[in-house]
N, C-alpha and C positions, 0 to 999 in steps of 0.2 A: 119410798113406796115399794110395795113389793112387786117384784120384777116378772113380765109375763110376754114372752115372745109368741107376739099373734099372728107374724107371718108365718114362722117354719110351722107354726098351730094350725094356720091355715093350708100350707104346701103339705102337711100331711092329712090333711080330711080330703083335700083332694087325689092324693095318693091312691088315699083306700077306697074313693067311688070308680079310680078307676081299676082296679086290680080286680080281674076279671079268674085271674088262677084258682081262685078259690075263695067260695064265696061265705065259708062259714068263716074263716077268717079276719073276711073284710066286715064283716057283721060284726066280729070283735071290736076289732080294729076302732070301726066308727061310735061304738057304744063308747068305748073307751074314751073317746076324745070329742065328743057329741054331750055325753055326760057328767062321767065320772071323774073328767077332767076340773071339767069348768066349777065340776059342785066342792070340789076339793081347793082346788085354787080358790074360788071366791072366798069359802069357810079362812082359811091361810090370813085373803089379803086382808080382809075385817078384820083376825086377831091382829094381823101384823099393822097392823095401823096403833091397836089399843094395849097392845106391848111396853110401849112408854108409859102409859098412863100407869095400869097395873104395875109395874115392875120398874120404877124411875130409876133405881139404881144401875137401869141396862146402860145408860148410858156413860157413866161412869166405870164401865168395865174395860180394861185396854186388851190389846191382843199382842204381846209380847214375844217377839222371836219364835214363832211358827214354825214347824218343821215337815217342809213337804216331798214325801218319798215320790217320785218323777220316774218316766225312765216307760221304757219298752215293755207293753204286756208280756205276762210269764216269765218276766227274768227274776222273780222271789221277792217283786213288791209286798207282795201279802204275806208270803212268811216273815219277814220283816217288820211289814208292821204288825203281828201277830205276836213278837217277840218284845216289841217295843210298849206298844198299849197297856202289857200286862204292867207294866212301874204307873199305877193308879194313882198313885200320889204324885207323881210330875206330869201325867201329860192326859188329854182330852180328846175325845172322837165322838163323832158320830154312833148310832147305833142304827142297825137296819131300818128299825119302826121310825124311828125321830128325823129319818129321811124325807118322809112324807108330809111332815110336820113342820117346814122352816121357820114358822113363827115359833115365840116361846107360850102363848096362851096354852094352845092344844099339849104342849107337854107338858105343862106342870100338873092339868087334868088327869092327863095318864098317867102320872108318875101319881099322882092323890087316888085316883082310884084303884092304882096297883097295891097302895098299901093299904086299903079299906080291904082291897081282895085277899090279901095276905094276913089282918087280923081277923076280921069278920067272917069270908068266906072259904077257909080254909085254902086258899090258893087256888080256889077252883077258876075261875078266870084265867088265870096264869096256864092251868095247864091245857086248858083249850086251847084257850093263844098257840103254847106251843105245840100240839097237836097239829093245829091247822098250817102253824110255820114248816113241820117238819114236812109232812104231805104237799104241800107247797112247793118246796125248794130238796127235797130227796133225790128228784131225778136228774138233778144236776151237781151235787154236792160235791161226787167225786173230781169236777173238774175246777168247780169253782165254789167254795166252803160258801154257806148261805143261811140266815138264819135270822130271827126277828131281834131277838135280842144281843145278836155279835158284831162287832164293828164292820162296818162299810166305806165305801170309798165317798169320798166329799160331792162326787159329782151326783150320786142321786140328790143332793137336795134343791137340785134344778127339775129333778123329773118332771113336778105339776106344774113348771114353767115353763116346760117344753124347749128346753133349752140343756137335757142332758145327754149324754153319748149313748145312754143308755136304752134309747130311744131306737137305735139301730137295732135291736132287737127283734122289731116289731116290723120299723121300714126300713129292710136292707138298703134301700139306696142313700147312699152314704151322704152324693151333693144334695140331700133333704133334709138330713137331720144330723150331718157331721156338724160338730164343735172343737174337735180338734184342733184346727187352726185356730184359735181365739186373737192371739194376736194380727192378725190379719184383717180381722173386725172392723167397720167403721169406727172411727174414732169416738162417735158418741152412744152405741149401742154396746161398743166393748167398754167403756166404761160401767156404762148403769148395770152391764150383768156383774161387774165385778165389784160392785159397789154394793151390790145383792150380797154378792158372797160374805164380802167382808161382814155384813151384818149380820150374817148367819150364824157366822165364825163367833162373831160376841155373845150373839143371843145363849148360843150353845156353853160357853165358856160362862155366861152368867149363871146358867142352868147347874153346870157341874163344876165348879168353883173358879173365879177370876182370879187365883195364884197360878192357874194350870197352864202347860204351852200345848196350843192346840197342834194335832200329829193328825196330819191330810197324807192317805195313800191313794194316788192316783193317776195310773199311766196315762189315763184321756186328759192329765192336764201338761202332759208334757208340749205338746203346741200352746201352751200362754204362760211360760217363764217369764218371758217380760215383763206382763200385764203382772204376775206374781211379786217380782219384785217391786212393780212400780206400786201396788196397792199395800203392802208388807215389807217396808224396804229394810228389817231386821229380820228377813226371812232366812230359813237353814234350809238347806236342800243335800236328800240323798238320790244319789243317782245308782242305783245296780245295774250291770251290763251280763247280759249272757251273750252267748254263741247265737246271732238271727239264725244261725241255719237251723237251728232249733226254733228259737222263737216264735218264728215267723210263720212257718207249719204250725204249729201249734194254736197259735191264734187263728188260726184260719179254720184248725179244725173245730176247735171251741165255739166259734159263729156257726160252723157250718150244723153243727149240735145244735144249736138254739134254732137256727131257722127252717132246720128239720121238721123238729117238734111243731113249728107255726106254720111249716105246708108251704115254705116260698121255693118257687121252680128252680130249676138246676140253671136255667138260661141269667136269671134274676142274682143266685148266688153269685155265677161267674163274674157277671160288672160288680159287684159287693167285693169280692176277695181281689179283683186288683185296684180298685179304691184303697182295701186294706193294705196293700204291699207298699202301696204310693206312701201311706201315711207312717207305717212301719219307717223306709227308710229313714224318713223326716225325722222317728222318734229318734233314733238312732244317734242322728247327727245334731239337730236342735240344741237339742241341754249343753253341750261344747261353745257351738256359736253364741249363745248367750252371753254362758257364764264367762265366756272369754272377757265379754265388753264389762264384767263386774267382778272383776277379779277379787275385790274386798267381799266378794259372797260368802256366807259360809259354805262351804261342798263339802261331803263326805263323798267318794265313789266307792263301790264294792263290786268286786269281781264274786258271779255269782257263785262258782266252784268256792269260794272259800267261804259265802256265807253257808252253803252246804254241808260241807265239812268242819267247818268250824265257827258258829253260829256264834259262839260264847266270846271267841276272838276280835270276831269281826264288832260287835257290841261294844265290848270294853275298848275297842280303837274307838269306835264311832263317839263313843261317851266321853273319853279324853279329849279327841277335837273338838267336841261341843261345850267342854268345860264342867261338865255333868256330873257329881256326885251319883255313886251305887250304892243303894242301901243295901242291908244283906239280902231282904226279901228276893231283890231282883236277880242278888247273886246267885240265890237257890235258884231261881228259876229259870237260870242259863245255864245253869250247872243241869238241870232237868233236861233241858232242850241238847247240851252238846251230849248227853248221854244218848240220845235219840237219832244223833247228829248218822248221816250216812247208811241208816238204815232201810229205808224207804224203796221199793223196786217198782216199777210199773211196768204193766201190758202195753203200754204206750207208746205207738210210734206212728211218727208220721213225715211220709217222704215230700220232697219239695215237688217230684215229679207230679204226685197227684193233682197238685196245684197247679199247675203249669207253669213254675219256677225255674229257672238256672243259676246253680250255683256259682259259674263263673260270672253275671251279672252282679250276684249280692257282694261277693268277695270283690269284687271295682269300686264300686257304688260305696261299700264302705272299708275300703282298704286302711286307712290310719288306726280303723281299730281292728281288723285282722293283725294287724302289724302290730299294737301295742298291748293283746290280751292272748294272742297266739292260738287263736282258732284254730280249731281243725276238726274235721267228718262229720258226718251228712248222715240225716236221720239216727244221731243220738235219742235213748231214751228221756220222753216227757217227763216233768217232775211234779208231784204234788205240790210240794213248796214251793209257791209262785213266788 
């Protein structure tokens, strides 16, 4: 059945009758999940019921050794899977729009009517679409790449479940709508979300071909490696590590961007960004204790500085651990990418102090990997290559 958390649905309509800071906001707010929620989800769980019927082969489709990039926001998750998606012919994602869509009814609609619009309509469709995406997601582009038709992280297609991270957005308070901890979950509500997932994972995989291994990047699923394995137990995981003293500023100031723009008070950010730091250290250390207990896992780790620098290196290690043939295509297009490799400069900075941060705290808290990646200084510049 398709999966619908009606209590955090519920702890956020209550949220926003009470937020008094601002009320064109909370006017959003509650249309959003008053509405536009329920009309989107309903539409979902009817296709997602009649899924089987139209399309029997869904079931018949397996989801073979999955590979999900993990790990602490900003440490070049995304550049990563940016480098990785592009070898079309081995691996499967998500795309922005098809987030909203977790049943496979509604896409194969849009994918039928994309190409009615592309013979018939001269692409006119298409390029509204992408007008409307660009105006959309422009004011944040530079911090985090956005766009209707470019890959996304797995966790949007909890959104109209009300069950994704991405939800923070909207209600900073993190114990409302954090997922993070999934493993943590009662035992039979972290199942059925993850039982959601996995069917998502196929639907998708049916949609863009069942030879494919599906390629999930997503730091907010670094709290449920467990649940990961236990639902995928041929699952591959990459883990990149940067410098938290970078990190960790960073991410803070990337919320504090978003919640800007949505007019949430400076008192409201404050309990938000040390929610965030809480959950930070966790990333940090989590994926270790895990994988420790599963040592036959497959892991790749990557130290961020060298996917930086050497993008092309870091790939072709990653590909021989995974066992993975390179065609030429993909060679060119590493060859692309390491010519690009270290170019990149930003206006970017951001100190721990604004945050109310100590750096002698982070370096205790996670000394094993100051100690084993050889950290060192405090408000380095931010990178685009997340």
């Amino acid at each position: 059945m398709f999966y619908f958390d009606f209590g955090r649905w519920l702890r956020m309509i209550r949220y926003a009758f009470r937020d008094e800071h601002d009320p064109k906001r909370r006017r959003k707010l509650l249309s959003l999940l008053l509405l536009r929620v329920p009309l989107v989800a309903g539409v979902n769980a009817v296709c997602w019921a009649l899924d089987p019927i139209f399309f029997p082969g869904l079931r018949r489709t397996r989801i073979v050794e999955p590979v999900f990039v993990v790990g602490h926001a900003r440490s070049g998750t995304t550049h990563l899977h940016d480098l990785l998606y592009r070898d079309e012919a081995r691996f499967s994602c998500f795309l922005m729009w098809e987030l909203f869509w977790p049943a496979l009814l509604p896409k194969k609609v849009i994918r039928l009517a994309a190409e009615i619009d592309a013979r018939w309509l001269g692409g006119l469709l298409e390029r509204r679409a992408r007008a409307r995406s660009d105006a959309r997601y422009s004011k944040t582009r530079d911090a985090h790449h956005q766009a209707a038709d470019y890959p996304e992280e797995d966790d949007g297609i909890l959104t109209y479940s009300c069950s994704s991270g991405s939800w923070s957005l909207r209600v900073p308070d993190l114990s409302i709508v954090s997922v993070h901890y999934l493993d943590e979950w009662p035992e039979r509500k972290r199942r059925r979300l993850m039982r959601f997932y996995r069917e998502c994972i196929r639907r998708q995989l049916h949609l863009n071909g069942g030879d494919k291994i599906h390629l999930s990047k997503n730091p907010t699923f670094t709290g449920r490696i467990e649940s990961l394995i236990e639902f995928f137990p041929d699952a591959r995981f990459i883990v990149p590590y940067r410098n938290p003293l970078e990190t960790i500023p960073s991410l803070l100031a990337l919320m504090r961007g978003f919640w800007k723009m949505r007019g949430v008070d400076e008192a409201t950010m404050e309990r938000g960004f040390a929610q965030l730091y809480e959950q930070s250290i966790h990333s940090y250390l989590y994926p270790a204790e895990v994988l420790a207990r599963h040592p036959n896992q497959p892991v790749f780790e990557i130290d961020y500085r060298e996917l930086v620098e050497n993008p092309r290196g870091v790939v072709e290690a990653l590909y021989e651990r995974f066992g993975y043939e390179m065609d030429s295509g993909m060679r060119d297009r590493l060859d692309e990418a390491q010519a690009r490799a270290g170019r990149h400069e930003t206006s970017h900075r951001y100190s721990l102090a604004e945050f109310g941060l100590d750096e002698a705290e982070i370096r205790a808290r996670l000394a094993p990997l100051f100690a084993r990646y050889g950290w060192v200084g405090v408000g380095a510049p931010d990178a685009t290559q997340r």
